[in-house]
SERO-4910 file (N, C-alpha, C, O; in steps of 0.05 Angstrom, whole numbers):
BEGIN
 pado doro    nc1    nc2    nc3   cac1   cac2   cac3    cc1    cc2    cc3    oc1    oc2    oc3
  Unk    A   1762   1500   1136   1754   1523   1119   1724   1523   1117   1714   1502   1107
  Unk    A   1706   1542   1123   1681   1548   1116   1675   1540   1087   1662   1519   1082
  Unk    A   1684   1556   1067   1671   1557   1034   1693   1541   1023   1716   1538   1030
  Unk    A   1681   1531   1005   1692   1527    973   1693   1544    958   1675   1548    942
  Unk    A   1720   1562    961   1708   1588    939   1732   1578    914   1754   1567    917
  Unk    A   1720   1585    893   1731   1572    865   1750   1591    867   1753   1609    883
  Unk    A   1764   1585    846   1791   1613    831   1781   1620    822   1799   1625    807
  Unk    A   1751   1636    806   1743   1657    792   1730   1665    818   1738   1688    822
  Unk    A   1722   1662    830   1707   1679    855   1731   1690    873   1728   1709    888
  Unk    A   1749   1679    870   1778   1690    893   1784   1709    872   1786   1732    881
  Unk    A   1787   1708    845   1794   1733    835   1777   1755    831   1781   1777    821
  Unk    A   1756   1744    841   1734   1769    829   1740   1784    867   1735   1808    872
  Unk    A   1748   1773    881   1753   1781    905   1771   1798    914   1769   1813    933
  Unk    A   1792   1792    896   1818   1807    893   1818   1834    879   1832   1853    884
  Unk    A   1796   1829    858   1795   1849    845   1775   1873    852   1778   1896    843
  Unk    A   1756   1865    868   1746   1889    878   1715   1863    902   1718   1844    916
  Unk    A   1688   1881    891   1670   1872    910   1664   1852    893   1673   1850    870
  Unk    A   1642   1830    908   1638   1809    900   1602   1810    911   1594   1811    934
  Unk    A   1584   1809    879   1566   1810    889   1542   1797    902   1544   1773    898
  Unk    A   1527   1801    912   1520   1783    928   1507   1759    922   1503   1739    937
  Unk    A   1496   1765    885   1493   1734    884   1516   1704    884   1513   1680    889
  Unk    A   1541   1721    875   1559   1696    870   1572   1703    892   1595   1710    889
  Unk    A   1560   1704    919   1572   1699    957   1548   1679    959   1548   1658    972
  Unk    A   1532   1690    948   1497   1669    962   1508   1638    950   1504   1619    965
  Unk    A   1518   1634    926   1521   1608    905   1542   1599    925   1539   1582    942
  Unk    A   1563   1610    921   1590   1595    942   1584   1595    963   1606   1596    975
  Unk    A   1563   1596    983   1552   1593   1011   1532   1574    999   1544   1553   1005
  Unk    A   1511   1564    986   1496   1550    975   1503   1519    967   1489   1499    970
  Unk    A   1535   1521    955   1545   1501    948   1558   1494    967   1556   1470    970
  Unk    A   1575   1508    988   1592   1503   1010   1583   1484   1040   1592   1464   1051
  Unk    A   1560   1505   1045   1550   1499   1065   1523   1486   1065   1509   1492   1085
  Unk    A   1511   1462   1038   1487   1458   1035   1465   1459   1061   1444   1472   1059
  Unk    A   1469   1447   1081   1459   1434   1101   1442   1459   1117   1418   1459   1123
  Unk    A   1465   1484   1121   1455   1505   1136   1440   1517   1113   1417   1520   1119
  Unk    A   1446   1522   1093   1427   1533   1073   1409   1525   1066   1394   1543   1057
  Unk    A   1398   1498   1065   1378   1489   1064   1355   1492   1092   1331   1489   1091
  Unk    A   1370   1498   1113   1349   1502   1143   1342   1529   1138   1321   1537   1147
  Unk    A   1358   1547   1124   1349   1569   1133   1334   1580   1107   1320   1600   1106
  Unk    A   1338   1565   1089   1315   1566   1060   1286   1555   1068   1265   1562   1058
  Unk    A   1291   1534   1089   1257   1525   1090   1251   1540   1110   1227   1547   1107
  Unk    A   1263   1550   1137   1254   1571   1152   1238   1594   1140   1215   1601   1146
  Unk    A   1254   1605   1122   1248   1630   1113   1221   1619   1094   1200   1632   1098
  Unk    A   1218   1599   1076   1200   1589   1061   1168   1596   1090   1150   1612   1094
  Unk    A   1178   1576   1101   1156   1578   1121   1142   1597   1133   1118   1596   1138
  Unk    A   1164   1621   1138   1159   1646   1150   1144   1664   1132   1125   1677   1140
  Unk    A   1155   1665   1104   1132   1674   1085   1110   1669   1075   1093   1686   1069
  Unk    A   1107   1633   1070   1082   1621   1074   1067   1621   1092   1052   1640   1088
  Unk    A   1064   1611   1109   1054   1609   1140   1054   1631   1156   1033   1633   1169
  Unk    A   1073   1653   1160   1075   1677   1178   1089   1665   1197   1096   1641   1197
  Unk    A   1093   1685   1219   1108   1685   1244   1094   1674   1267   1104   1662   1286
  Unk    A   1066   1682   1263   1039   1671   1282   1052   1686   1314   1065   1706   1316
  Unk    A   1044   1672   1330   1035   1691   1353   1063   1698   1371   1064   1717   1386
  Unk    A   1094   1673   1366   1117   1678   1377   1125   1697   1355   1143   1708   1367
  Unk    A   1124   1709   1329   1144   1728   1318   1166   1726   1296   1180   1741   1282
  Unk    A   1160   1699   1300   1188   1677   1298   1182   1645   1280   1160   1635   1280
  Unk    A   1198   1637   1269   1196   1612   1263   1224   1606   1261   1243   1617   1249
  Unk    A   1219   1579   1279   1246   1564   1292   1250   1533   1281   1232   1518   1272
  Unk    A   1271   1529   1283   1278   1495   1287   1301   1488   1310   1322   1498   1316
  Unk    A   1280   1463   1322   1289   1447   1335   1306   1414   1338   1315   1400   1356
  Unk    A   1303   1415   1307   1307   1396   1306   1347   1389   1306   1360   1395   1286
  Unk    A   1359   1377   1327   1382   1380   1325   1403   1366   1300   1407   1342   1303
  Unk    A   1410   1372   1287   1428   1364   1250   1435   1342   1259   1441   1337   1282
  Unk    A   1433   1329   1238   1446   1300   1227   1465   1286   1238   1465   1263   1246
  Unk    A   1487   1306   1236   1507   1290   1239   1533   1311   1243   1526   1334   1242
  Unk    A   1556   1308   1246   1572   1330   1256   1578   1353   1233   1580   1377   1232
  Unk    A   1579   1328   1214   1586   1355   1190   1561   1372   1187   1565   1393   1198
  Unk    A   1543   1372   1178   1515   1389   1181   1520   1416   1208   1519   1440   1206
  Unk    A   1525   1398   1229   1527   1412   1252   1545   1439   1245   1537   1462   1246
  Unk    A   1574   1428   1237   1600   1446   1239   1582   1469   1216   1576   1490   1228
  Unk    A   1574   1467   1191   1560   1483   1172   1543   1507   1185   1545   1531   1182
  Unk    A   1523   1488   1200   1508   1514   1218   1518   1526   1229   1512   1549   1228
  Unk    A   1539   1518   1248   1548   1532   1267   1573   1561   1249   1580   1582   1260
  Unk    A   1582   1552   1220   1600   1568   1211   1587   1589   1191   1596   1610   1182
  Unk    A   1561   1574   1188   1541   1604   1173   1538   1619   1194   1552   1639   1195
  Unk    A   1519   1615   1217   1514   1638   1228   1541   1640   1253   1539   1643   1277
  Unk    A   1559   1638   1242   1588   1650   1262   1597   1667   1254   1610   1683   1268
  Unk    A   1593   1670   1221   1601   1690   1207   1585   1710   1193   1564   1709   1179
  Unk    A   1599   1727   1202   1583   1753   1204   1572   1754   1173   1548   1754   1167
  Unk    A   1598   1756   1146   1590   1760   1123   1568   1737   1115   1550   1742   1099
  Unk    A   1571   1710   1126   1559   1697   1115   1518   1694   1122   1499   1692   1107
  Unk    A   1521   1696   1149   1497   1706   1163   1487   1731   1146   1467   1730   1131
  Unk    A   1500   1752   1149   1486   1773   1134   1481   1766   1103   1461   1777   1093
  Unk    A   1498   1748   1086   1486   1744   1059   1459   1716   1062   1445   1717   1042
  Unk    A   1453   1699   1076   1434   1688   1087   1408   1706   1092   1387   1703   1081
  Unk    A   1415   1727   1112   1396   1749   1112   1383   1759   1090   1361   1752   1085
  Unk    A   1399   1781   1071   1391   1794   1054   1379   1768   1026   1359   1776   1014
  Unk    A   1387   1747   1019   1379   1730   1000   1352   1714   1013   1341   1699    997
  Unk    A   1343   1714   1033   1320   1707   1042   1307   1724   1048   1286   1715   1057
  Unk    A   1307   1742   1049   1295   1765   1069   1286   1762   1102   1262   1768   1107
  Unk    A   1300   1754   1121   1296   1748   1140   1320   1759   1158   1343   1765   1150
  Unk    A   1306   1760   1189   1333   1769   1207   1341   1738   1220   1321   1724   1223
  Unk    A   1363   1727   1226   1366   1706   1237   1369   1707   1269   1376   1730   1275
  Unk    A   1367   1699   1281   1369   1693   1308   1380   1660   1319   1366   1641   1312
  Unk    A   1402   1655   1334   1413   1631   1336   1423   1631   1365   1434   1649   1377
  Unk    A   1414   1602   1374   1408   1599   1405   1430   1573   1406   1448   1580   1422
  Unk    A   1433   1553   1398   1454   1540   1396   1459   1520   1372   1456   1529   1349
  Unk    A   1467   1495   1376   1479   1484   1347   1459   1483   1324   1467   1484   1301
  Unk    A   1431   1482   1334   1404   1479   1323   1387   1490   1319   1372   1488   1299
  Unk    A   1384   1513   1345   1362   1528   1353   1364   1548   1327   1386   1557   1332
  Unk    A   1356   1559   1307   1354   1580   1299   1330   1586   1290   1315   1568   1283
  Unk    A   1324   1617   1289   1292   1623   1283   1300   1649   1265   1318   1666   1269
  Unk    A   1279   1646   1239   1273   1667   1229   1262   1685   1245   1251   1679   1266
  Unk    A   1265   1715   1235   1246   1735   1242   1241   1749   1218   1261   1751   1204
  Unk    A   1214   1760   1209   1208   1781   1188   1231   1797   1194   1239   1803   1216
  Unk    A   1244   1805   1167   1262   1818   1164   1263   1852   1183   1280   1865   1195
  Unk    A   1230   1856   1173   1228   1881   1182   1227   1889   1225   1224   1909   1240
  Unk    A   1230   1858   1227   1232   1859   1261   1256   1876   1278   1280   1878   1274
  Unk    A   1243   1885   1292   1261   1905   1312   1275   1884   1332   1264   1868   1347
  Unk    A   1312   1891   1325   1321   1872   1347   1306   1887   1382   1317   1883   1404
  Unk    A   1289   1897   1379   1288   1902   1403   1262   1900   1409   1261   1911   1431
  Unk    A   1240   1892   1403   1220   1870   1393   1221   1863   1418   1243   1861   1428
  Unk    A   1197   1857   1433   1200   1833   1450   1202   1809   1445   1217   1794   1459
  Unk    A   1184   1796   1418   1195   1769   1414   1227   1761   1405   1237   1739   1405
  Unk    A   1237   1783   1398   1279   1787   1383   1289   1783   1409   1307   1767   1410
  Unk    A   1279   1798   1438   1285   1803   1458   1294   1775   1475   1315   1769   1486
  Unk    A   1262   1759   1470   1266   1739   1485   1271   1713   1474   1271   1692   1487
  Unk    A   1276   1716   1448   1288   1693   1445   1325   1696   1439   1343   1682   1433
  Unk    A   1321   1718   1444   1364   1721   1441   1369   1725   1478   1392   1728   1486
  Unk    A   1352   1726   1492   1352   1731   1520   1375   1704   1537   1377   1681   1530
  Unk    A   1387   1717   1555   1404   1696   1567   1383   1675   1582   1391   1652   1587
  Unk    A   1357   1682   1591   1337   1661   1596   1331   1649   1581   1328   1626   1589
  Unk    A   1327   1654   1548   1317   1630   1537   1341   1617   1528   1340   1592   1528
  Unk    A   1357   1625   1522   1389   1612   1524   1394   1587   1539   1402   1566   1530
  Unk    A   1387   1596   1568   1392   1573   1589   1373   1553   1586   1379   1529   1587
  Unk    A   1350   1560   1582   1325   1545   1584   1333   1526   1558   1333   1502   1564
  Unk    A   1339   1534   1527   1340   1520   1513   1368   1497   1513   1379   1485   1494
  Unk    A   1373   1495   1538   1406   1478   1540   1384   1449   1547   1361   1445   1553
  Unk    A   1410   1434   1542   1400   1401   1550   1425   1389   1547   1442   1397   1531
  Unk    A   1428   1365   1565   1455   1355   1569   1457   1335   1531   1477   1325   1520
  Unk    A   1443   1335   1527   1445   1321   1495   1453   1335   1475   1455   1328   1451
  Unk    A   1458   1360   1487   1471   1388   1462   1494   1393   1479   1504   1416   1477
  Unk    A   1504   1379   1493   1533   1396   1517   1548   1403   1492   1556   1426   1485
  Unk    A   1553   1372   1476   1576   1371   1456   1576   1395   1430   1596   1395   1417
  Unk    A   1554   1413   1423   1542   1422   1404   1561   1450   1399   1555   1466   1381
***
């Protein structure tokens, strides 16, 4: 299962929309590990800027498998990715178990830097037999 979603959030679910701060809290508490990469991403990207790639990325590959499974189930999911998005203000971009890079929100997926880093070249380029399992 992705979330921990409590019985007051399943009923607030049942009962109609569920707003986006109490999706951001049950993705916050659920999935700490991915939320925390993409909280200091985005920290960075507003502090620091995008600088000359567009982008600010991590490379650094997670911890350990559970971390791993987290990232890989935030940005797998569409709702959850998109509430990541709008509560940071950033576009995400995700290359494999690790790779992910902010973009200023206001970036055009069609951007050359959106371009080339979701590109099936940098895709391949970013493989290594130490991520097969990823």
């Amino acid at each position: 299962m992705s979330l921990d979603v409590s019985p007051e959030l399943l009923a607030a679910a049942e009962a109609g929309d569920v707003p986006d701060e109490q999706f951001a809290d049950c993705v916050r508490t659920s999935l700490p590990y991915a939320w925390r990469l993409v909280s200091d991403l985005a920290t960075r990207l507003h502090v620091d800027g995008a600088g000359e790639s567009g982008f600010v990325d991590n490379t650094v590959p997670p911890p350990d498998e559970q971390a791993r499974g987290q990232l890989l189930r935030a940005l797998a999911s569409d709702a959850i990715r998109g509430c990541l998005e709008r509560h940071f203000g950033v576009r995400l971009a995700f290359q494999n178990c690790h790779r992910v890079a902010v973009f200023p929100v206001d970036a055009e997926k069609d951007s050359d830097q959106y371009r080339r880093f979701t590109s099936v070249r940098s895709q391949l380029l970013n493989q290594s037999p130490l991520l097969r399992d990823c």
